[in-house]
C-alpha positions in Angstrom: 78.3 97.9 114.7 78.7 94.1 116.5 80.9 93.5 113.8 84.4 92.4 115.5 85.4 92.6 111.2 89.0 92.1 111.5 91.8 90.4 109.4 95.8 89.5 110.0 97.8 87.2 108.1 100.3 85.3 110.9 99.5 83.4 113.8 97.7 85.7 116.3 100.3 86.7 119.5 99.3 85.4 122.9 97.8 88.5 124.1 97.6 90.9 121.9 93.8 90.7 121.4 94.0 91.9 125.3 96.5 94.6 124.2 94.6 95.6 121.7 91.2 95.8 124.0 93.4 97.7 126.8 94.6 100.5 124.3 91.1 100.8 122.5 89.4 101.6 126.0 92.0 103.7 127.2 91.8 106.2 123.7 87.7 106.2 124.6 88.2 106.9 128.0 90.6 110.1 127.2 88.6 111.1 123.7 84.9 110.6 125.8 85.7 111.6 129.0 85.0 108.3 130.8 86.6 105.4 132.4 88.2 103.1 130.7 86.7 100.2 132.6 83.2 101.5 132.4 84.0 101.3 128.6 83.0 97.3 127.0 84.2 96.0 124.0 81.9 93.1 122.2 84.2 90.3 121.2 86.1 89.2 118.5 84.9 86.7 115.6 87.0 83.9 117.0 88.2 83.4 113.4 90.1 87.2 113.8 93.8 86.7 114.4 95.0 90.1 115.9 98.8 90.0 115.4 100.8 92.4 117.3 101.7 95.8 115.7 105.7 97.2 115.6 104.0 100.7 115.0 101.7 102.6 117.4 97.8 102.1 117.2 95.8 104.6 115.3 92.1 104.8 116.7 89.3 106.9 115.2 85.4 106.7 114.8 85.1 105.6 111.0 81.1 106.6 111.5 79.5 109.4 113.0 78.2 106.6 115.4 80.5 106.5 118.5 79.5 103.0 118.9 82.2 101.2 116.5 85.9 101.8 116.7 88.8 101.5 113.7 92.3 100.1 114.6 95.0 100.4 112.2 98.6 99.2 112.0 100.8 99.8 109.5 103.7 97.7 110.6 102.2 94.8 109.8 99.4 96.4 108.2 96.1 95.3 109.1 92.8 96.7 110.5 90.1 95.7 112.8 86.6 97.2 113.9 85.1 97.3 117.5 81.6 97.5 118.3 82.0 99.5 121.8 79.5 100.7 124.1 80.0 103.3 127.1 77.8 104.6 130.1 74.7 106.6 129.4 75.4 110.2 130.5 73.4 111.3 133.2 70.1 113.0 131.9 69.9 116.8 132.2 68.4 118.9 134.7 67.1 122.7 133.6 64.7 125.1 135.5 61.3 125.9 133.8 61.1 129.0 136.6 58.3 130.7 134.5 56.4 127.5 134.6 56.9 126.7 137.8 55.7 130.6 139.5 53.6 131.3 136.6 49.9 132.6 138.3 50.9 131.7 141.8 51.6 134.0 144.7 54.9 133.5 147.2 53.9 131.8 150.4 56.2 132.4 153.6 57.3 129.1 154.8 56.6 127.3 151.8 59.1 125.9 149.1 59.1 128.4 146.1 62.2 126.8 144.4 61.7 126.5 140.7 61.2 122.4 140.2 63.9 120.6 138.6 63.1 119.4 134.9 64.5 116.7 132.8 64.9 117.9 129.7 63.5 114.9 127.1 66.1 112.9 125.2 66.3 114.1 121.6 67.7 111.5 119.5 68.1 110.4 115.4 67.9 106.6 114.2 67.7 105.0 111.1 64.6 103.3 110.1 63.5 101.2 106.7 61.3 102.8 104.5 59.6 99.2 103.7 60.4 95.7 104.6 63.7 94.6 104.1 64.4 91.1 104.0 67.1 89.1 106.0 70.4 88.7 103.4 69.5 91.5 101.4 72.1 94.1 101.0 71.0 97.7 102.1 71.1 100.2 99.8 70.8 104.2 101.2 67.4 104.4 99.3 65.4 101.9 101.4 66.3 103.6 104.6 65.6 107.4 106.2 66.7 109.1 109.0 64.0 110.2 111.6 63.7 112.0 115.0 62.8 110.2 118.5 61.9 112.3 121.5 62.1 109.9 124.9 62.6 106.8 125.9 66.2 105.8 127.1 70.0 106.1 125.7 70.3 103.6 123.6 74.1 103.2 122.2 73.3 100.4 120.0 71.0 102.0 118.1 72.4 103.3 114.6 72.5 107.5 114.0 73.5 107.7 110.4 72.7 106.4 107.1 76.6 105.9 106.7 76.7 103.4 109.4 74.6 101.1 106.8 76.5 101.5 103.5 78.1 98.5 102.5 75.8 96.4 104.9 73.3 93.6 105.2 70.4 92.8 107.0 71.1 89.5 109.6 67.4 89.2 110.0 64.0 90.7 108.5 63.2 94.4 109.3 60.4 96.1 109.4 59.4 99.6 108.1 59.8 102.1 110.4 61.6 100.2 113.1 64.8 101.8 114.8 68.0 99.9 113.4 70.5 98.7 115.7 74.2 97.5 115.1 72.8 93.8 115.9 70.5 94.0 112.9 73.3 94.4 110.1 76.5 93.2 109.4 79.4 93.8 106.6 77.8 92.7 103.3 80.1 90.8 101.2 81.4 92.4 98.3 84.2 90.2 96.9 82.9 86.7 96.4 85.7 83.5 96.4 86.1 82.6 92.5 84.5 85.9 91.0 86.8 87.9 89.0 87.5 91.2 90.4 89.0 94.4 89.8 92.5 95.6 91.5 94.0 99.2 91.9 97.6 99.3 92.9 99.7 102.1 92.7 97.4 105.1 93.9 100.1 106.4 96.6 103.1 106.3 94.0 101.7 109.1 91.6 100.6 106.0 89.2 97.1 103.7 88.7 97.6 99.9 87.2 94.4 98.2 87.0 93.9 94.7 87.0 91.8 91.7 86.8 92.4 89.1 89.2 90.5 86.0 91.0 88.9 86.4 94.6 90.4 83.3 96.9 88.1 83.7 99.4 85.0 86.3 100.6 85.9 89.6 101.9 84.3 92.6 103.5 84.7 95.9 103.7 88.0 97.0 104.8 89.2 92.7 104.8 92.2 91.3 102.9 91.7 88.9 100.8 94.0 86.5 98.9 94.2 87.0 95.4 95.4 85.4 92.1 96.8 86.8 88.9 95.0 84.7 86.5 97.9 85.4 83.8 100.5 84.3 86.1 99.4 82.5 88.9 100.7 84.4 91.1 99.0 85.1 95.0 98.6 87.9 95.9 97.1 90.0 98.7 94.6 93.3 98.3 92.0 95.2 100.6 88.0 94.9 99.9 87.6 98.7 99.1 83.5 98.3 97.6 81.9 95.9 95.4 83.9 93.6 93.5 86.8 96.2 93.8 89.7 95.4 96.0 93.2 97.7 96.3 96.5 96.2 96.2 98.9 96.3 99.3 101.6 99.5 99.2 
C-alpha cells in the first residue's frame, strides 16, 4: 500500500536495497506468472536502511491485495513492506453465440462467426461510509466493501477491509469513493515518550509483561527502541497494535 514501511538497525549495505528489489520481483514473476521486469517496485522511504540478510528471504502477500509485498529476515531480523504493481492481464474474450444468431437466418458468403465479447471487469474496492478526515485513524466500521462492474484494472486500488486496519487517512476522503494505497498509510500506534505495554517470551512456552517507555514512533510491524523505566535499560521490541509492542526472541 505505497508504504515502503521498513526498519533495520546497522548501516544499510551498498546494494542490498537493489538485492532486495531483484529477489522481490523475481518471487512475483514465478508466484504471478509474469516478468520480473514488467513487475515495479515504489521506492523506499529514504530514511529505510535495508541491511543485508545471512538467511534466505521469505516473501508472501500479508493482505489479500496483491499489491503490497512482506520481506522478512531472521538473521538479522527485520522486515520491510513493498507497494508493487504488475501488468494488467489482458481482458477476456467469450462468445455470446446465441446472441449473436439469435432471429437471423445463415447467409452464404457472409460472415456468421459468433462476435467476440469482452466480458466486463468485475471488481471489489473499499469505500468510506462518510467523510473521513485527513489524520484520522480508520477504524473497519467507517468503511464497506462494494462491487464495481467496468472501467479499467486498477492495481492500486484497495480490495479488502484488511488492507486498512491499523491505517490512516493521508488526505480527506469522501463517502463512497474507491480507496487506493496512496490514500492511507501505517497509523502510528506507539508514540515516543508514552508508556507502553511489552510481551516477551510467547515462543518459549512463557508470557512476561511489561511496561516500558516508547523512544521513538513506530508502526505496524517497526522496531522501536525501548526503555525499562525500572532499570534504564534500552531495549528493542516490534509494534504488534496500539500501544502494544513484542520483545525481540
Amino acid at each position: 500500500m505505497g508504504w515502503g514501511v521498513g526498519f533495520a538497525q546497522t548501516s544499510p549495505q551498498i546494494g542490498s536495497q537493489a538485492s532486495l528489489f531483484n529477489q522481490v520481483k523475481s518471487w512475483m514473476a514465478e508466484t504471478h506468472k509474469v516478468k520480473a521486469e514488467e513487475v515495479t517496485i515504489a521506492p523506499l522511504d529514504p530514511r529505510v536502511q535495508v541491511q543485508n540478510c545471512g538467511k534466505s528471504l521469505a516473501v508472501d502477500h500479508p493482505f489479500s491485495s496483491k499489491d503490497t509485498v512482506r520481506v522478512r529476515c531472521v538473521d538479522p531480523v527485520w522486515q520491510v513492506y513493498l507497494q508493487v504493481a504488475m501488468p494488467a492481464p489482458p481482458p477476456v474474450a467469450q462468445t455470446n453465440a446465441a446472441a449473436t444468431n439469435s432471429g437471423k437466418p445463415f447467409v452464404s458468403g457472409a460472415s456468421n462467426t459468433p462476435a467476440a465479447v469482452t466480458a466486463p471487469i468485475v471488481k471489489t474496492v473499499v469505500v468510506p461510509k462518510r467523510l473521513i478526515q485527513r489524520g484520522t485513524v480508520i477504524e473497519a466500521d467507517m468503511l464497506e466493501e462494494v462491487t464495481q462492474t467496468g472501467g479499467n484494472v486498477d492495481n492500486s486500488m484497495l480490495q479488502s477491509l484488511r488492507d486498512v486496519l491499523t491505517a490512516e487517512a493521508v488526505r480527506d476522503l469522501s463517502a463512497g469513493q474507491a480507496l487506493r494505497s496512496s490514500d492511507i498509510r501505517r497509523a502510528i500506534l506507539v508514540k515516543q515518550g508514552q508508556l507502553v505495554t511489552m510481551n516477551v517470551g510467547e515462543k518459549s512456552g512463557f508470557l512476561i509483561t511489561v511496561r516500558v517507555e516508547a523512544l521513538q514512533d513506530g508502526r505496524m510491524g517497526e522496531q522501536v527502541k525501548l526503555k525499562n523505566t525500572e532499570s534504564g535499560r534500552q531495549i528493542s521490541g516490534v509494534v504488534v497494535g496500539p500501544n502494544l509492542v513484542k520483545g525481540l526472541q
